[in-house]
N, C-alpha and C positions, 0 to 999 in steps of 0.2 A: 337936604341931599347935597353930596361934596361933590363937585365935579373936578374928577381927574385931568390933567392936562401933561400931552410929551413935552418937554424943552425941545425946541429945534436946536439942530447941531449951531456948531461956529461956522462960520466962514472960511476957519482956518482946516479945519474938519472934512471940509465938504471938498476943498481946493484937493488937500491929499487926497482922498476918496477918488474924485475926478481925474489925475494924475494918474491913479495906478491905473485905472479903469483906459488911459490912455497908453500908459508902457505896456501893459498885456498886448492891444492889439498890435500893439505896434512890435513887439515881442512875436508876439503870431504871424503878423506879417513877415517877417524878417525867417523865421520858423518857415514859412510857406517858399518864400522865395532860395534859402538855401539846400530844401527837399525837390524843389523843382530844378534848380542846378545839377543837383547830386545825379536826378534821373535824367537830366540832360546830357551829363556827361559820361551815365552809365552808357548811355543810344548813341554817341559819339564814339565810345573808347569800345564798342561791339562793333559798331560798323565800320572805326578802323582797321581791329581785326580781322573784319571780315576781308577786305578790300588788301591787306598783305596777304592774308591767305590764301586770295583769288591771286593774287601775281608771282606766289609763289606756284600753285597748283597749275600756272599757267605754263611756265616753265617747266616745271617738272612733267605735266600733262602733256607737253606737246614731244619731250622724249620719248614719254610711252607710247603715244602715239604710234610714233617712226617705227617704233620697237615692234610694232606687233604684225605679224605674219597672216593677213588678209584672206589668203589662201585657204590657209588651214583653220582660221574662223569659218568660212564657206562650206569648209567639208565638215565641219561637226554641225551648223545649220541642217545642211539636208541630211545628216545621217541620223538628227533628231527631229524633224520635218515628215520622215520615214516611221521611226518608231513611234511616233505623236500620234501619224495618220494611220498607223498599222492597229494603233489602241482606239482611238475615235472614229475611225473613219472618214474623218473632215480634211485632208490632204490639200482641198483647194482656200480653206480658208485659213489651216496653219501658214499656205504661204502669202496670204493677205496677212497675217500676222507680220510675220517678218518684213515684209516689204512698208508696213504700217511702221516698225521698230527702225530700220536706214530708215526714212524717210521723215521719223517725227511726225508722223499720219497716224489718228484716231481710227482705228476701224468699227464697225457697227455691225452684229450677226442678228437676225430679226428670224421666228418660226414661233412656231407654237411649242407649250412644255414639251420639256421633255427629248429635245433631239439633241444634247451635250451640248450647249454653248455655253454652260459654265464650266462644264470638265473640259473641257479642250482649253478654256481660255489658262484655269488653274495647272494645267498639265506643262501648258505652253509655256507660261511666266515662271513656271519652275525651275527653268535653265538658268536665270540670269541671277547674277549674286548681287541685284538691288532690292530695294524695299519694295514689296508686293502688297498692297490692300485690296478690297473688297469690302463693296458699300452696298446695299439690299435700298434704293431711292420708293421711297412713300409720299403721300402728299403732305403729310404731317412734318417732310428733313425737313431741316432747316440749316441754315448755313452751319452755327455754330456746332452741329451733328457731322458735319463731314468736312469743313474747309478751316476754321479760324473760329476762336471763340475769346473772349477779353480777361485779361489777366488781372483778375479781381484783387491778389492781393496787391499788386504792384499800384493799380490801381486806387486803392483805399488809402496804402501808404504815402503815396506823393501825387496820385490823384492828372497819375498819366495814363492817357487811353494807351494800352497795347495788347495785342494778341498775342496767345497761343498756340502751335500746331501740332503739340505730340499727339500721334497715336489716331492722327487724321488722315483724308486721300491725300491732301494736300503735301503730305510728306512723301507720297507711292513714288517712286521711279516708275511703276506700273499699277493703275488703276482699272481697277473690275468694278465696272458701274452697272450693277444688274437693275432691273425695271426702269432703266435711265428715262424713259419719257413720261413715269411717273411721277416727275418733279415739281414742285410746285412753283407758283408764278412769281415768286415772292424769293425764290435760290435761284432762279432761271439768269437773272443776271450777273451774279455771283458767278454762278457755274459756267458761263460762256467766258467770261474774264481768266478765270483758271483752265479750263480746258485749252482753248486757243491760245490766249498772252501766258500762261501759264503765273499769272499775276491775281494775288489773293488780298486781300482786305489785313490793313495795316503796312501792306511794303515789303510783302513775303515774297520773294518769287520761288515758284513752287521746282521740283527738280525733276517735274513728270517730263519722263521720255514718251509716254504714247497711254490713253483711254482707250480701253475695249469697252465699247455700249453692251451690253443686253438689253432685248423683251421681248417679248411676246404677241408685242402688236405693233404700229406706226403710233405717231404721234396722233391723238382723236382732234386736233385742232391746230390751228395755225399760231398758235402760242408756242410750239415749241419746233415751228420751221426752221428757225434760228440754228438751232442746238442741235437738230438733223443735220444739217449742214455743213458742220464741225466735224464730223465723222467722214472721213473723206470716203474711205473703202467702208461699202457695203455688202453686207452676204443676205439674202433670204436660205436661212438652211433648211434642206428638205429634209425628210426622214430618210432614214437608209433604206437601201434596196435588200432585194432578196440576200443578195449574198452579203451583206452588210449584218444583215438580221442575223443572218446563219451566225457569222463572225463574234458575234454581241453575244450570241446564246452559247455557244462554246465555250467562248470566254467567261461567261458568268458561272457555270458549271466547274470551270480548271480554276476558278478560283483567283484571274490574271491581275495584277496589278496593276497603277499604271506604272510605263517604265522608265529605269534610271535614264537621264539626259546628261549630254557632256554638257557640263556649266561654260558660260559665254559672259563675260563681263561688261561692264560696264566703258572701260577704256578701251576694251576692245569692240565695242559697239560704235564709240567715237568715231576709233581708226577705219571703220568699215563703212561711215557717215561720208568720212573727210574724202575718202577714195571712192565713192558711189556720184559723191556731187560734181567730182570733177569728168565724169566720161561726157565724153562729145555726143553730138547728134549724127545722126548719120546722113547726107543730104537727102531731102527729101520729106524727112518723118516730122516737119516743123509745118508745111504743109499739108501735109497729111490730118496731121492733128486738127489744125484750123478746117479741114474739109469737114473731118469727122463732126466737128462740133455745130459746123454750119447742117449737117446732114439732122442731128439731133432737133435741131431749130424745126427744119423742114417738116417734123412732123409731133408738133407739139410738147418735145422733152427740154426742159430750161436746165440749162446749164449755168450754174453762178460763175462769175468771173472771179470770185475765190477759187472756185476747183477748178475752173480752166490753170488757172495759172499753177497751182498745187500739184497738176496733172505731171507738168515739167519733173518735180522732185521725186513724183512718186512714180515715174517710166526710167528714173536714173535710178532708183534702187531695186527696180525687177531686174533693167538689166544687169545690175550687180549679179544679183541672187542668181541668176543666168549664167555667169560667168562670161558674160560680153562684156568687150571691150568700149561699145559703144551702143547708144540708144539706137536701134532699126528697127524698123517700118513692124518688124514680125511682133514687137513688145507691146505695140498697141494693143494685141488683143485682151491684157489685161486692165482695159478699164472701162470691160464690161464687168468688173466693180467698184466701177467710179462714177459716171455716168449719170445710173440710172436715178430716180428717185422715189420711185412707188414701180412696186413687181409688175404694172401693165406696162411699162416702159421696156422692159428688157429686150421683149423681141426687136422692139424698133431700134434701138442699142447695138442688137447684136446683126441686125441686115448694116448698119451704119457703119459699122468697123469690118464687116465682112466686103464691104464697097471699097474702101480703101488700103485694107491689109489684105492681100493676096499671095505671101509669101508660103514658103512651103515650111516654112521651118516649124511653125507650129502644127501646121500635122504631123511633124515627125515628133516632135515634145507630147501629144495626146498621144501615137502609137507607143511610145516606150512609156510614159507613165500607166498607161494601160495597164503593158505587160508588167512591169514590176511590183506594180501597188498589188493587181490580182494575186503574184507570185508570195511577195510576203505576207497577205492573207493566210493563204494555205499555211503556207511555212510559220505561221504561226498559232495557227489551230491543230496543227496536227504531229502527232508525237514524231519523233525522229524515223522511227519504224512505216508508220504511214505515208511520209514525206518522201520515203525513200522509193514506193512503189510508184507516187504520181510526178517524181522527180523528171525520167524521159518525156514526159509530155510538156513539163516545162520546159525543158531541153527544145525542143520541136517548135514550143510556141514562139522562142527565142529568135529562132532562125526564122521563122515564119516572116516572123516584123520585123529583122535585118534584111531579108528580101525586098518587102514592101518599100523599106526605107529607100533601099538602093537604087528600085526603080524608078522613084523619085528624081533618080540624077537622071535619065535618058536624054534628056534634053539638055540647052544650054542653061548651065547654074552658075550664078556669082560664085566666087572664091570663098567668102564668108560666110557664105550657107552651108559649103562643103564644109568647112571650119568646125561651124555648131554644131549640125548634123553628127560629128565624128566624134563628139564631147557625150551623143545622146547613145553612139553605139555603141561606148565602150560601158557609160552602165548596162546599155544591152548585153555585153559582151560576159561582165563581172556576173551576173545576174545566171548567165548561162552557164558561167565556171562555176558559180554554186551550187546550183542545180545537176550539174555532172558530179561533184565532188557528192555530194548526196544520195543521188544512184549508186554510186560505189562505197558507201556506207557499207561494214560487215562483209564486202566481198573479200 
C-alpha cells in the first residue's frame, strides 16, 4: 500500500497567505470606518440644513405672522364652527376643537358607536391646509405602524440606526387617534413621548399641532391613566336629541353633504397662538381658579398639576375664540371640559365652577347659541319655500332673547359685560335680519 503524503507549504507561502488575510481586514476596516464617516457626515450636512432652514423660516415666519389679520381668522372659525355644528350636531365640542388647536391641547371625545366622533373630527380637520392622519389603535400597533420605523437600507449599507416617518401620525399636523386606549403597553411609552413632547424615537420632533383621542369606552385599567391625561379637553358625547334626530333623518333623505369650510392655515393658526397667549387675566379669575380646584379636591375629583397649569393656556384661547380681550371670571365655565375625569365627576365639576363663576355673561352666550343653532337647523332642513312660512316665528324668537338679554342689565353691570353681551346681540341681531329677509322671499 503507497501512502500519499501533502507537502506542507513554505514558510515563504504561508507569511504572503497571512499578509493578505491581514490587508483584507484591515482593507475592511478602513471600508467600515470611511462608510461610517460618509453616514456621519450625511446626519451633519441634514441637520445643517435643517437648522438654516429653521432660521430662515424663523425670519420669514415671523413676517407672516404680523401679516395675518386675526380678526378675520376668528370669523371664518365660527362661520365653520356653525356649518360643522349645523352638519353634526356637536357645536359644543367643535368649539373644544378649536380651543384644543390655539391652545396645542389634545382633546379626547369618549360615547358609545355611533354618535359622530369620527365625522366631526374628519369634517373639522378639513379646514386646515396641514397634513391630516387617522390611525384605527389595536393591541396588536406597534410603534413602527404609526410613529417611526428603521431605515433598513441605510442601515445595511453603513450599518447606522436611523428611522423613517413617511406616511405615519408622526408626520399629522393633525392626528385622529380612534380606539386610542386600545393601545398596547409596549407603544404606551412611545406614544406619551410623541403626543406631549411631540418627540419620536431617533430625534424626530413631530410637527403635531393637537391629538383628537377617540372610543368608545375609558381606559379598563390604570395603564393607561397616563395617556388619559394627555388629553386635556374632554367630551362624553351624548346621542342627539329629538330634534337632532329629526335633523340627521332629513338630511339623510336630501342626500346633504358634509359642508365646504373656509380653509384656516397653518401660519395663521401660529398668528392666532401668538395673540391668544398674550391676553391678560382679568383681576380676580387667578383666584378663582385656585378656589375652583380646591372646590374639586373637596369632594374627591384629583386634578393633576399638569392641567391645572394647562388650564392657564387653554382659558387664554376660549377667550380668544370669544373675542375677549382678556381671560374673566365668565370663561371659566369652560373647563367643565377640563376638569373632570370619569362622567360621575361632572356634576361635582359643574356645582364647583357654578360656586365661583357667577357672571351673567354666560347666560347670555347659552340664550343666543340657543336661538341661532335651533334657527340654522330649520334653515337647513327645509327648502327655501318652507323656511319662508316659519321665517316670523324666528323673527319673534329673536326678539324674545334680546328681551331676556336686556333684562339682564336691570341692575348694576360692569362695562365689560355690556361690551360682550353686545358682540352676542348683534349675532342675535344678523340672525333676525335673515330670518326677515326670508319671510320676504317671493313677495
Amino acid at each position: 500500500m503507497t501512502l500519499e503524503t501533502t507537502e506542507a507549504p513554505s514558510n515563504g507561502a504561508s507569511t504572503d497567505s497571512a499578509a493578505a488575510l491581514v490587508a483584507a481586514v484591515e482593507s475592511a476596516r478602513i471600508q467600515r470606518e470611511i462608510d461610517e464617516s460618509i453616514a456621519a457626515d450625511m446626519t451633519a450636512c441634514e441637520a445643517a440644513q435643517r437648522a438654516a432652514s429653521r432660521d430662515a423660516d424663523s425670519c420669514n415666519g415671523l413676517r407672516a405672522l404680523v401679516a395675518v389679520d386675526t380678526s378675520d381668522v376668528r370669523d371664518r372659525m365660527m362661520r365653520n364652527r356653525t356649518a360643522i355644528g349645523a352638519f353634526t350636531g356637536r357645536r359644543e365640542e367643535i368649539t373644544g376643537l378649536y380651543v384644543g388647536a390655539i391652545a396645542s391641547a389634545n382633546v379626547l371625545m369618549v360615547s358609545k358607536p355611533g354618535t359622530a366622533k369620527t365625522l366631526t373630527s374628519e369634517v373639522w380637520c378639513a379646514q386646515w391646509n396641514g397634513v391630516v392622519q387617522k390611525e384605527l389603535f389595536t393591541r396588536q400597533t406597534v410603534e413602527q405602524d404609526i410613529l417611526a420605523y428603521l431605515d433598513v437600507p441605510k442601515f445595511t449599507r453603513h450599518g447606522v440606526y436611523s428611522y423613517r416617518y413617511d406616511g405615519k401620525l408622526s408626520t399629522a399636523h393633525f392626528a385622529i387617534c380612534d380606539e386610542i386606549f386600545k393601545t398596547s403597553a409596549g407603544l404606551l411609552n412611545s406614544l406619551l413621548s410623541w403626543i406631549n413632547e411631540r418627540d419620536v424615537r431617533g430625534g424626530y420632533k413631530s410637527p403635531l399641532q393637537m391629538a383628537i383621542g377617540l372610543s368608545n369606552e375609558f381606559g379598563e385599567d390604570d395603564t393607561v391613566a397616563a395617556l388619559e391625561d394627555r388629553f386635556l379637553i374632554r367630551f362624553e358625547v351624548q346621542p342627539l336629541d329629538d330634534r337632532g334626530r329629526l335633523n340627521m333623518i332629513n338630511e339623510a333623505i336630501a342626500g346633504v353633504t358634509p359642508p365646504a369650510l373656509e380653509g384656516i392655515t397653518l401660519t395663521e393658526l401660529a398668528a392666532v397662538r401668538r395673540e391668544a397667549t398674550a391676553l391678560p387675566f382679568e383681576p380676580g379669575v387667578s383666584d378663582a381658579l385656585t378656589k375652583l380646584v380646591s372646590g374639586c379636591a373637596g369632594v374627591d375629583v384629583y386634578v393633576s398639576d399638569r392641567r391645572i397649569r394647562a388650564c392657564v393656556g387653554l382659558l387664554r384661547a376660549f377667550a380668544w375664540l370669544d373675542g375677549a380681550t382678556m381671560v374673566m371670571l365668565d370663561h371659566l365655565d369652560f373647563l367643565r371640559n377640563v376638569l373632570w375625569g370619569r362622567p360621575e365627576d361632572k356634576p361635582a365639576i359643574e356645582a364647583a365652577i357654578s360656586a365661583v363663576n357667577r357672571s351673567i355673561v354666560g347666560e347670555i352666550r347659552q340664550i343666543v347659541e340657543q336661538v341661532v343653532e335651533a334657527y340654522q337647523a330649520d334653515k337647513k332642513r327645509m327648502t327655501p319655500n318652507e323656511f319662508r312660512e316659519v321665517a316670523p316665528e324666528w323673527m319673534a324668537k329673536c326678539l324674545s332673547a334680546s328681551r331676556q338679554i336686556k333684562d339682564k342689565f336691570a341692575g348694576e353691570v360692569p362695562s365689560y359685560v355690556k361690551d360682550r353681551a353686545k358682540s352676542y346681540l348683534r349675532e342675535l341681531g344678523q340672525t333676525f335680519e335673515e330670518a326677515k329677509a326670508a319671510s320676504m322671499l317671493g313677495v
